[in-house]
C-alpha positions in Angstrom: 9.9 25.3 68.1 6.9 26.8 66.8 8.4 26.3 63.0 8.4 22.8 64.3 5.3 22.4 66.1 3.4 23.2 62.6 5.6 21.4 60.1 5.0 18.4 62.2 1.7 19.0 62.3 1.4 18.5 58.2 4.0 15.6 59.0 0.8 13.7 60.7 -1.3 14.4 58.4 0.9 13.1 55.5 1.4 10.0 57.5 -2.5 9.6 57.8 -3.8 10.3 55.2 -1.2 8.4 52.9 -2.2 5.0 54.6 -5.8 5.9 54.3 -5.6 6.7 50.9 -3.7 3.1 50.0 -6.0 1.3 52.1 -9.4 2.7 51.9 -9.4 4.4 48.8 -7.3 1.9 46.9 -8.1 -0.6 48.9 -4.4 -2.2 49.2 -3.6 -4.7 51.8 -1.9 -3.2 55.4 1.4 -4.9 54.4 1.5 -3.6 50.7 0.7 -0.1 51.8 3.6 -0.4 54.5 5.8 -1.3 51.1 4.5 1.3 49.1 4.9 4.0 52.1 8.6 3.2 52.7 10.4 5.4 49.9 9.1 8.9 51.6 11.0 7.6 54.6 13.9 6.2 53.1 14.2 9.7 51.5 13.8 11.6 54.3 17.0 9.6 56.3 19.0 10.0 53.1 18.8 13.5 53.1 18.5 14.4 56.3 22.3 14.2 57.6 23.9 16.3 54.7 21.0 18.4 55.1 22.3 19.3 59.1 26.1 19.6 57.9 24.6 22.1 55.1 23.1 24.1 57.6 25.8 24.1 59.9 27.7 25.8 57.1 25.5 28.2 55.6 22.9 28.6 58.6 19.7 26.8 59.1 17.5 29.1 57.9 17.6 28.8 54.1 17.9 25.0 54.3 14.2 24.7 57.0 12.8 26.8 54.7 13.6 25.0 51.3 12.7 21.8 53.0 9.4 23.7 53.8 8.4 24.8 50.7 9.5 21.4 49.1 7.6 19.4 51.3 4.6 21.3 50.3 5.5 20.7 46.7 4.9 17.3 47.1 1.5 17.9 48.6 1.2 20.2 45.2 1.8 17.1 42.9 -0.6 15.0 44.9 -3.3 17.2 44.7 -3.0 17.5 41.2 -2.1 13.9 40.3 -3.3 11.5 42.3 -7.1 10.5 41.6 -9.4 7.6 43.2 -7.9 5.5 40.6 -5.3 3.1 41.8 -1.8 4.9 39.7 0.6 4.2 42.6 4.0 4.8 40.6 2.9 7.5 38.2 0.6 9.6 41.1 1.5 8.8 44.2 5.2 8.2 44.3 6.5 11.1 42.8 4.7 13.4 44.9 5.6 11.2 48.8 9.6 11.3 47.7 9.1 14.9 46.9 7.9 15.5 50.4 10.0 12.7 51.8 13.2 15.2 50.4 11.1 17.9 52.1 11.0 16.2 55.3 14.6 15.4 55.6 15.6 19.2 54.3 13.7 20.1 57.4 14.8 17.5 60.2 18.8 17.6 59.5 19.1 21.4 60.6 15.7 22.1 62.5 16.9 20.6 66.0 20.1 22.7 65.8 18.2 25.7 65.1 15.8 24.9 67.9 19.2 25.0 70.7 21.8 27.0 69.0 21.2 30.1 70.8 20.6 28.1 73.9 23.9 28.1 76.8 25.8 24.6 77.9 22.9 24.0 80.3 20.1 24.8 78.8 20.6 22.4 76.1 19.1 19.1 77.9 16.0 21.8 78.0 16.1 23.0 75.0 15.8 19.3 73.4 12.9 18.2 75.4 11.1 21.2 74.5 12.0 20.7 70.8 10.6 17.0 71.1 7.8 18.0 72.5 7.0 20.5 69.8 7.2 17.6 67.5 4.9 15.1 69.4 2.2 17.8 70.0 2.6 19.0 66.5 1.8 15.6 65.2 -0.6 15.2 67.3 -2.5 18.0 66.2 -2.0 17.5 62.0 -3.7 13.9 63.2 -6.6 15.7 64.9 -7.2 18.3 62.4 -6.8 15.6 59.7 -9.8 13.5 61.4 -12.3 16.7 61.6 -11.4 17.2 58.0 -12.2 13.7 57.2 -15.4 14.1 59.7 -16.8 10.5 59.4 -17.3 10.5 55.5 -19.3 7.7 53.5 -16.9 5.8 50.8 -17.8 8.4 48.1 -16.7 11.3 49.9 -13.1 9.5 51.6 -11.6 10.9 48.7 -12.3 14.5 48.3 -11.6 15.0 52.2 -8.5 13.4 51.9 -7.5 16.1 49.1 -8.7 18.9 51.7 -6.0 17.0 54.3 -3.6 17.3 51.9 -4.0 21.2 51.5 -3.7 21.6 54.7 -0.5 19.7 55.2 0.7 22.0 51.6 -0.2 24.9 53.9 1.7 23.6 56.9 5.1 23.1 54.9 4.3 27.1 53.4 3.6 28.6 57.1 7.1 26.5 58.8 8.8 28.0 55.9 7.4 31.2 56.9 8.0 30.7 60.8 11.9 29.7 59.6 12.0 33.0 58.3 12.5 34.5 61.4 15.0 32.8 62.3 18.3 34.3 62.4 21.5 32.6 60.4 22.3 30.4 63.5 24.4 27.5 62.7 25.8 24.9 65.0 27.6 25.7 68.3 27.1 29.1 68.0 25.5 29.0 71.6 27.0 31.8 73.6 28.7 30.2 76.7 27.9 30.8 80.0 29.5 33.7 81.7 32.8 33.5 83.9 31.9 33.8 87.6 34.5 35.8 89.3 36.3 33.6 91.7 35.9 34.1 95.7 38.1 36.4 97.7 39.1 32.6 99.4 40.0 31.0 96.3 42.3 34.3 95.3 43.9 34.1 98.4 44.8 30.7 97.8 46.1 31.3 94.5 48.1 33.9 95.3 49.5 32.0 98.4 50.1 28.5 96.3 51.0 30.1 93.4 49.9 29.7 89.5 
């Protein structure tokens, strides 16, 4: 949970500071920056569900923290493409599907490692408390992202949205780090609950009624 409290913490900030850049920066229209924002998604879902049956096979440790480190790669390729010149295909694309990979490397296994180690009933628990890391952790990349920003005149938009972007870079290195800790868990490997030894009334019965 705290692996995905600060991934999704970078998450927001992604999110943010992606549609700023599109529509304050280069100054596209809502609706064309809602295009140009949909292939990070798209490959986040494509990779997401053979990213869970990948972890439930080798463990989800070495696939959160590949998805980690690659979704601060893309932050890497923004930071060192993108400029305040509109270059939407040959800047900003290549970097957003990087992460978008990054993000769905991360989401396919991270909710199983979040309740694997959890019993039959904790599980419902377990979840809540996972989804919660995720809301507060986005949350707080969107907060953090604003006092980057810290109300900046047009010339400056663009440098403190590079500063938002090493920070969500950082965010995908520190979850990768977190991930490190935990162990090779995979799905179902929950321990189940122990057998409660059955009342002198109920042996009685059974030995009464028979098997």
């Amino acid at each position: 949970n705290s692996a995905a409290l600060v991934f999704f913490a970078g998450f927001g900030a992604m999110l943010l500071s992606s549609v700023l850049l599109l529509t304050e920066v280069w100054h596209y229209s809502v609706l064309h920056a809602g295009v140009a924002l949909m292939p990070g998604p798209l490959m986040a879902a494509i990779f997401a569900a053979p990213a869970g049956r990948l972890g439930g096979r080798i463990g989800q440790r070495p696939v959160i923290v590949a998805g980690g480190l690659v979704f601060a790669a893309g932050f890497a390729i923004n930071l060192t493409l993108i400029s305040e010149s509109p270059n939407y295909a040959g800047s900003f694309l290549p970097g957003f599907m990087i992460g978008g990979v990054g993000v769905g490397l991360v989401l396919g296994p991270l909710p199983a490692a979040a309740t694997a180690s959890l019993p039959p009933d904790r599980f419902a628990t377990g979840t809540a408390v996972f989804g919660m890391a995720r809301q507060v952790g986005s949350a707080i990349g969107v907060a953090v992202l604003v006092a980057l920003l810290a109300d900046p005149t047009p010339p400056e938009l663009f440098s403190r949205l590079q500063r938002g972007w090493a920070f969500a870079l950082g965010t995908g290195v520190a979850a990768s780090a977190l991930a490190l800790a935990i162990g090779p868990l995979r799905a179902g490997s929950a321990r189940p609950p122990p057998r409660r030894p059955k009342s002198p009334a109920l042996t009685g019965l059974g030995t009464l009624w028979g098997p």
